[in-house]
C-alpha positions as CSV (number, residue, x, y, z in Angstrom):
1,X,-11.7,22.9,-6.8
2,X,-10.1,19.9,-5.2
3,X,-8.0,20.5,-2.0
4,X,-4.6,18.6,-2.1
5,X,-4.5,16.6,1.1
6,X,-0.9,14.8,2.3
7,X,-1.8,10.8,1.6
8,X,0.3,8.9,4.2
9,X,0.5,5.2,4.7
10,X,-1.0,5.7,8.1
11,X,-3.8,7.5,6.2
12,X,-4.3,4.5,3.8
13,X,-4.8,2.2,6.8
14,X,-7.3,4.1,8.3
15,X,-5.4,6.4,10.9
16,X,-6.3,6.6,14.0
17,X,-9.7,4.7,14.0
18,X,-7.8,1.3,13.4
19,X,-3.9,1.9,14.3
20,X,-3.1,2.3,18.3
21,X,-1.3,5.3,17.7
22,X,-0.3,7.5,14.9
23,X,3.1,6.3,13.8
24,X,5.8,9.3,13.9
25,X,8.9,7.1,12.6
26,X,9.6,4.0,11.2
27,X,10.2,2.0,14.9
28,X,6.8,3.5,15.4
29,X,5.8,1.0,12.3
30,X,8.1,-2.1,13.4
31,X,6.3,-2.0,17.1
32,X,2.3,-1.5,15.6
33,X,3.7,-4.6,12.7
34,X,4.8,-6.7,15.4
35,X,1.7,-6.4,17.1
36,X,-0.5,-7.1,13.9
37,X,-2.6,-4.5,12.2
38,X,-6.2,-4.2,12.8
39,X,-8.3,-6.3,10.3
40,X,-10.3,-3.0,9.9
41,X,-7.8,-1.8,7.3
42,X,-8.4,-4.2,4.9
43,X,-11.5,-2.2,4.3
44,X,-10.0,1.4,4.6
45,X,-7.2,0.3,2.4
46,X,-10.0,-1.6,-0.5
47,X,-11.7,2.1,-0.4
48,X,-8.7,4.6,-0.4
49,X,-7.0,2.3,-3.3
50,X,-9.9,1.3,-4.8
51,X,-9.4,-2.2,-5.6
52,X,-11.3,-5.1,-5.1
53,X,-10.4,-7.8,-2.1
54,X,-9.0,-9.9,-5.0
55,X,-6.9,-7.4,-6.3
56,X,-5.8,-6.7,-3.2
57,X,-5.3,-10.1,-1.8
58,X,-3.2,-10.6,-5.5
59,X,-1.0,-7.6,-4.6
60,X,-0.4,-8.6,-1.3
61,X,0.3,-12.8,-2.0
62,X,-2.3,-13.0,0.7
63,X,-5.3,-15.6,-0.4
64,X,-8.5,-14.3,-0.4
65,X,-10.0,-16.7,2.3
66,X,-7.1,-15.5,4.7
67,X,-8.2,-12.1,4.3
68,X,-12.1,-13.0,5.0
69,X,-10.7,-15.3,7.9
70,X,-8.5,-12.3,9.5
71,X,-11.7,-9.7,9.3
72,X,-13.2,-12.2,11.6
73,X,-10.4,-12.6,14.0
74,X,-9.8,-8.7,14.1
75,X,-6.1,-8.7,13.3
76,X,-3.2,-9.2,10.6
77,X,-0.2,-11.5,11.7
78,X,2.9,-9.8,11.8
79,X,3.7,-11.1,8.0
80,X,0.9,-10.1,6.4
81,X,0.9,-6.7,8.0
82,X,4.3,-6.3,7.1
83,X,2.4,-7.0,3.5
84,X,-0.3,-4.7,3.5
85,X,2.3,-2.2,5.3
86,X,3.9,-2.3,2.1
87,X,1.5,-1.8,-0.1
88,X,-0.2,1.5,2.0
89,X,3.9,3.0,1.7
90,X,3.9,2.3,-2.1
91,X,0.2,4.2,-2.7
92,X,1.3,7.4,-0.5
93,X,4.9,7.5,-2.2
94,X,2.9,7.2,-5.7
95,X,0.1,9.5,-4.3
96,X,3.2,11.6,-3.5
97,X,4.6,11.8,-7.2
98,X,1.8,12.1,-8.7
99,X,0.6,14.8,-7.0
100,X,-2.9,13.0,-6.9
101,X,-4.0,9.5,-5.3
102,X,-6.7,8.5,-8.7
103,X,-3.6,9.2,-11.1
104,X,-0.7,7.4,-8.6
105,X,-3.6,4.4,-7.9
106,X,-3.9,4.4,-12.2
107,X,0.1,4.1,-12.3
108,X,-0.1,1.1,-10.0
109,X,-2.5,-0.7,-12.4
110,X,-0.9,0.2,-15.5
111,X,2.0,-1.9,-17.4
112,X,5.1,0.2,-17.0
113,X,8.0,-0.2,-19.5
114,X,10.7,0.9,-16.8
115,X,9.0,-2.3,-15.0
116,X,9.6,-4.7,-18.1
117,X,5.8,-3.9,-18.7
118,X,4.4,-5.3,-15.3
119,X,2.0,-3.4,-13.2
120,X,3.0,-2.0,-10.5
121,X,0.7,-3.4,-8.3
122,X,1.9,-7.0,-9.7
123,X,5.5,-6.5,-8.2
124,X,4.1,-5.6,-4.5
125,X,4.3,-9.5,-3.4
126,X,8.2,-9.5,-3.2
127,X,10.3,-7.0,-1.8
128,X,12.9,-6.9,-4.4
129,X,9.4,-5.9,-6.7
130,X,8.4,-3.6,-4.5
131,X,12.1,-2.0,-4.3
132,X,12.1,-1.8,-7.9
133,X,8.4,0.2,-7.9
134,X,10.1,2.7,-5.6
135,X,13.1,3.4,-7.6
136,X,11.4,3.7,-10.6
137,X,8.9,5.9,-8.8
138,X,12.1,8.1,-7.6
139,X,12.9,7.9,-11.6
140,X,9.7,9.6,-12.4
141,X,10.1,12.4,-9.9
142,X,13.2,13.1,-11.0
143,X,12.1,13.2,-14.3
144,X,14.3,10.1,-15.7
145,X,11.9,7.8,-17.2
146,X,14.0,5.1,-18.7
């Protein structure tokens, strides 16, 4: 029997072992952003999404030898943890819908016709792209598909 447990962006990034505090609201976000997010949820985020640091450094316009470069520094710049911000919001909101995180991470990778047959996780390097994921996700939970 699998137990149904809430998937949060917070959740995503690793909680409490890598944020400062457990974000309540969305100034909670713009202050831990501004600060940079810990480098150590680049690895929480590669295992709750399952996706590979290139896919990951794809979805987030982020090249891969950045990402390697901010492990080793210990911190995201405000711009790329805006990114990766984005990213963890979209997986909890699909998680969300879905009802499950394996089927919402599936979604992400999947060509979607409401998306002009794109992934998903293709459109998460823009914010327009990642505007139009969440309205089509708010389609699908409101059953409208088209």
């Amino acid at each position: 029997m699998t137990v149904n447990v809430e998937i949060s962006a917070d959740s995503l990034l690793g909680g409490r072992s890598v944020l400062p505090y457990a974000p309540r609201s969305g100034l909670d976000w713009v202050e831990i952003v501004r600060h940079g997010i810990s480098s150590q949820a680049l690895d929480s985020m590669l295992r709750s999404i399952d996706l590979s640091q290139s896919e990951l450094a794809q979805a987030l316009d982020i090249p891969e030898r950045t990402l390697a470069r901010r492990k080793r520094e210990g911190a995201f710049s405000r711009e790329e943890s805006a990114k990766l911000l984005r990213l963890a919001r979209i997986a909890a909101r699909a998680a969300e819908v879905f009802d499950d995180l394996d089927l919402a991470i599936g979604w992400l990778k999947a060509p979607a016709a409401a998306l002009g047959d794109a992934t998903p996780l293709s459109l998460l390097d823009t914010d327009v792209g990642a505007d139009s994921v969440m309205d089509t996700l708010g389609r699908i939970e409101h059953g409208i598909f088209g």
